[in-house]
C-alpha positions as CSV (number, residue, x, y, z in Angstrom):
1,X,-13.2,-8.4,11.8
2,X,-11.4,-5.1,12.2
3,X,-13.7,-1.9,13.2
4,X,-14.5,0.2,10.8
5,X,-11.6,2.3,8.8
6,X,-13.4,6.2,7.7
7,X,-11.5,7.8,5.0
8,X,-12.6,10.1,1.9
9,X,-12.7,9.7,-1.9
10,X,-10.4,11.3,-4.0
11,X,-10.0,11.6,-7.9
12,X,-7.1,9.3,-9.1
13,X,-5.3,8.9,-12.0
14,X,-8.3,8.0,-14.2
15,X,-5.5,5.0,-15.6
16,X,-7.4,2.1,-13.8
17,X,-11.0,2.7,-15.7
18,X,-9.4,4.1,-18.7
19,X,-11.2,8.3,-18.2
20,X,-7.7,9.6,-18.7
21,X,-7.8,10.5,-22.4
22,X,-3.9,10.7,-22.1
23,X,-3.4,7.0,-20.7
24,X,-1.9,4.4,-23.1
25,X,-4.6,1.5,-21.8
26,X,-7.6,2.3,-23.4
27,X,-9.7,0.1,-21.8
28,X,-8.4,0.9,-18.2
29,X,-5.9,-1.3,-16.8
30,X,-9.0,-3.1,-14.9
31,X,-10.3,-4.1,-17.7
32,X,-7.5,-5.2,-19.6
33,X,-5.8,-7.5,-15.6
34,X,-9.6,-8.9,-14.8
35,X,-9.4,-11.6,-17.6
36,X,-5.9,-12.6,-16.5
37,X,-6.6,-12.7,-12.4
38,X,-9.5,-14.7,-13.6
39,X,-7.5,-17.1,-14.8
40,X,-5.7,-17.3,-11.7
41,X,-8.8,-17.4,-9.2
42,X,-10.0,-14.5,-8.6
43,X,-13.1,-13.1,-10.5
44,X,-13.5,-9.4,-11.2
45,X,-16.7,-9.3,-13.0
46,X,-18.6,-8.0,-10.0
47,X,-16.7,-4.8,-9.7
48,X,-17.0,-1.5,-11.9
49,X,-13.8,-1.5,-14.2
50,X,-12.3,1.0,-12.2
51,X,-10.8,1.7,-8.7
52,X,-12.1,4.4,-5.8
53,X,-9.3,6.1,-4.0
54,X,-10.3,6.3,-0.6
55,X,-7.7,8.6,1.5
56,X,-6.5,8.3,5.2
57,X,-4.2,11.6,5.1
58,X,-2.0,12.2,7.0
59,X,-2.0,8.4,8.3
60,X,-0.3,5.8,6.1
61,X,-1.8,2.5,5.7
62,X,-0.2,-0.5,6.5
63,X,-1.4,-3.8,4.8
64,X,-0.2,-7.5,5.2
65,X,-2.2,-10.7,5.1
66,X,-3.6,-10.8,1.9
67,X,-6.8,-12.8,0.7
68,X,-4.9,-13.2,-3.2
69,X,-1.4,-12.7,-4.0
70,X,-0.5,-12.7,-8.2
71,X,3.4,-12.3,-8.3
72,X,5.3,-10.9,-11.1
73,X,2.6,-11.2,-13.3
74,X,2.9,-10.0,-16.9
75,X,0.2,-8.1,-18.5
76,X,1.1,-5.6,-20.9
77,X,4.4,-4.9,-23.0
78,X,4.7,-1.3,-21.7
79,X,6.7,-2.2,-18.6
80,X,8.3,-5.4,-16.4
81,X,6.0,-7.7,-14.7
82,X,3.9,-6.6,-11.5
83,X,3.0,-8.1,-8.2
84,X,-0.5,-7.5,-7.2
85,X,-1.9,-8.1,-3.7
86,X,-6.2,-8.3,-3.1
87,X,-8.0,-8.1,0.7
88,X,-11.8,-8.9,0.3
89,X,-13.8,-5.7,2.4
90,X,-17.3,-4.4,3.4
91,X,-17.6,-1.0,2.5
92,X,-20.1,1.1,4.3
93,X,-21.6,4.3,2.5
94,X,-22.5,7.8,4.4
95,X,-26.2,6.3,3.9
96,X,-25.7,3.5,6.2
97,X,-25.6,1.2,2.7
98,X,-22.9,-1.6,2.7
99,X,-21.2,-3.6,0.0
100,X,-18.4,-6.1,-0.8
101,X,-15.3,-4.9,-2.3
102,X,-11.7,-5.7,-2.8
103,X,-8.8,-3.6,-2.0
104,X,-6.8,-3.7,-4.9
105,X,-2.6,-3.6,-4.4
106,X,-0.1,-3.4,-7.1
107,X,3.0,-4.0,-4.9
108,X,5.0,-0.2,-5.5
109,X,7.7,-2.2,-5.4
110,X,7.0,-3.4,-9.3
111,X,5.2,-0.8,-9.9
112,X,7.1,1.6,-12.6
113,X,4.3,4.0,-13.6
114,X,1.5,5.9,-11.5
115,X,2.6,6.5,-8.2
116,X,0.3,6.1,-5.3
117,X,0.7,8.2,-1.9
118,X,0.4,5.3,1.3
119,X,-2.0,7.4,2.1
120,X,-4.6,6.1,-0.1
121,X,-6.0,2.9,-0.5
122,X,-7.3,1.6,-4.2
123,X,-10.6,0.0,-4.0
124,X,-12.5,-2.1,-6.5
125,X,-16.2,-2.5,-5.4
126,X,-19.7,-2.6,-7.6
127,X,-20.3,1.1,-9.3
128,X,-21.7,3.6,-6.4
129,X,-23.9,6.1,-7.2
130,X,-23.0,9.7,-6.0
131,X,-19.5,8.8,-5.4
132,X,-17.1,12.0,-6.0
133,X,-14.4,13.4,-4.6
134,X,-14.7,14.5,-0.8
135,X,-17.4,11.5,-0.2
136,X,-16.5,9.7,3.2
137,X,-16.5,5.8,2.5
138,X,-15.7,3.5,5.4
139,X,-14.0,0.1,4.9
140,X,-13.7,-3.0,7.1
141,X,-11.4,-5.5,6.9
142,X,-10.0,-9.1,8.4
143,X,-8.2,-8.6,11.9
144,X,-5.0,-8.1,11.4
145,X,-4.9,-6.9,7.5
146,X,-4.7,-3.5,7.8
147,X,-3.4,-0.4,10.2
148,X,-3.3,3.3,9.9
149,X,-0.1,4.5,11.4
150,X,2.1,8.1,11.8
151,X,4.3,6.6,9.5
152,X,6.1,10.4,9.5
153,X,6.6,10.3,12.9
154,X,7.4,6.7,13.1
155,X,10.1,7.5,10.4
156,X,11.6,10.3,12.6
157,X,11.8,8.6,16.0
158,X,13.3,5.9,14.3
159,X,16.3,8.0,12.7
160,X,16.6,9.5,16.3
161,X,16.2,6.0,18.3
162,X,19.3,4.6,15.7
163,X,21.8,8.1,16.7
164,X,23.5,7.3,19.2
165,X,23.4,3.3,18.7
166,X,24.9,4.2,15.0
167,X,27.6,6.9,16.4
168,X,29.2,4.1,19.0
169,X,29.6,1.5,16.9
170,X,29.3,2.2,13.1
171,X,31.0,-0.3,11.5
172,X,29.3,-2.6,13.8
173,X,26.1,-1.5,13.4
174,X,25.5,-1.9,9.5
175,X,27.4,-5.3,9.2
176,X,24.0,-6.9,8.9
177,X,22.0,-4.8,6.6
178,X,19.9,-7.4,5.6
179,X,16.0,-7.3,5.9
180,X,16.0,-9.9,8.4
181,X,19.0,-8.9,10.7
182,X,16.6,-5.2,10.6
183,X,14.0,-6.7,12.4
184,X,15.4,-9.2,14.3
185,X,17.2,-6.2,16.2
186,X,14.2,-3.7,16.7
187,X,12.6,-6.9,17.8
188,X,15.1,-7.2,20.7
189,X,15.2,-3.5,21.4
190,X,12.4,-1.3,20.0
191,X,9.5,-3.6,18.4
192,X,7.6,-0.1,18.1
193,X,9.1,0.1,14.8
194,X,8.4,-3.4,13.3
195,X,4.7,-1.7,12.1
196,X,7.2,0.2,9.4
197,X,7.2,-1.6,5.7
198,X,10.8,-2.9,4.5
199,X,10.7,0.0,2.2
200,X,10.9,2.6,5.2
201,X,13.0,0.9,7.6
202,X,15.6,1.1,4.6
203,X,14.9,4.3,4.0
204,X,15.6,5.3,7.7
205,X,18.5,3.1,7.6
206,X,20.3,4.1,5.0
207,X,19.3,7.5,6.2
208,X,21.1,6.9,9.5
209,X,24.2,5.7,7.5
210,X,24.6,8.7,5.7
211,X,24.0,11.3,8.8
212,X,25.9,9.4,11.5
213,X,29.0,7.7,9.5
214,X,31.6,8.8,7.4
215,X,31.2,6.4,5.0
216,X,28.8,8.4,3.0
């Protein structure tokens, strides 16, 4: 197992237990996915209908290897299908009392509504007395399954480390802009940077091709 990960609580969107008087699921959107991922293998009815947003600011998180993987899965009319990713836990309260929880990922990727910062970390776990915003919670998880990273500084060394490889050979350089031809070449010459999701190293990448090129 991984040591311990300490963040703190913070209030979320109140859509995932359904508090949020303006949220179009009623139930929470707990609720209304537990039936469904049930279905699929995964059983829900030991956690609260709602999540705890535990928050690692100013680190990112960084999550791979997942215990339960749901792709494209549809549950309500109100948008596309979503992929959602689960990592079983042992959460650890300021007590010294530990439980068993899921960290619960809807993939940003499908995600159209309710934004989450990578800085926090959705958590589905029995209900906890005393909970509230400000509590420090501490998570562990499988080795390997999770990081906490400068993803902001990782971002900007990265734009800088590309510079000068972009400027003397542009066309060159983005011939391959495909995921794998990304990695395969930080793997040869920076492997620092293969911690970053695909979602930043485009980001940085298209970044660089907009700074260093003239094809803008």
């Amino acid at each position: 197992m991984n040591g311990w990960f300490e963040g703190v609580v913070r209030q979320g969107h109140g859509v995932a237990s359904g508090v949020n008087s303006e949220c179009a699921y009623t139930k929470g959107t707990i609720a209304i996915q537990s039936p469904l991922f049930k279905r699929l293998g995964l059983d829900l009815s030991a956690y609260w209908h709602g999540t705890i947003n535990l928050c690692f600011k100013p680190l990112e998180i960084v999550l791979q290897n997942p215990d339960y993987k749901f792709e494209n899965m549809f549950w309500t009319e109100l948008h596309p299908p979503e992929t959602f990713s689960f990592w079983n836990i042992k959460i650890r309260m300021s007590d010294g009392g530990q439980t068993n929880g899921l960290i619960y990922y809807p993939h940003p990727e499908t995600k159209i509504r309710h934004w989450q910062s990578a800085s926090i970390l959705e958590i589905l776990a029995p209900r906890l007395e005393k909970l509230g915003s400000g509590t420090p919670l501490q998570i562990q998880t499988a080795d390997g399954c999770m990081q906490l990273i400068d993803g902001c500084r990782l971002r900007a060394k990265l734009l800088e480390f590309l510079k000068f490889r972009v400027l003397a050979s542009p066309d060159y350089f983005f011939s391959d802009s495909s995921q794998q031809g990304k990695r395969e070449w930080l793997s040869s010459t920076n492997p620092e940077f293969l911690i970053l999701p695909d979602a930043d190293l485009n980001y940085v990448w298209e970044q660089a091709k907009n700074l260093y090129t003239e094809n803008k």
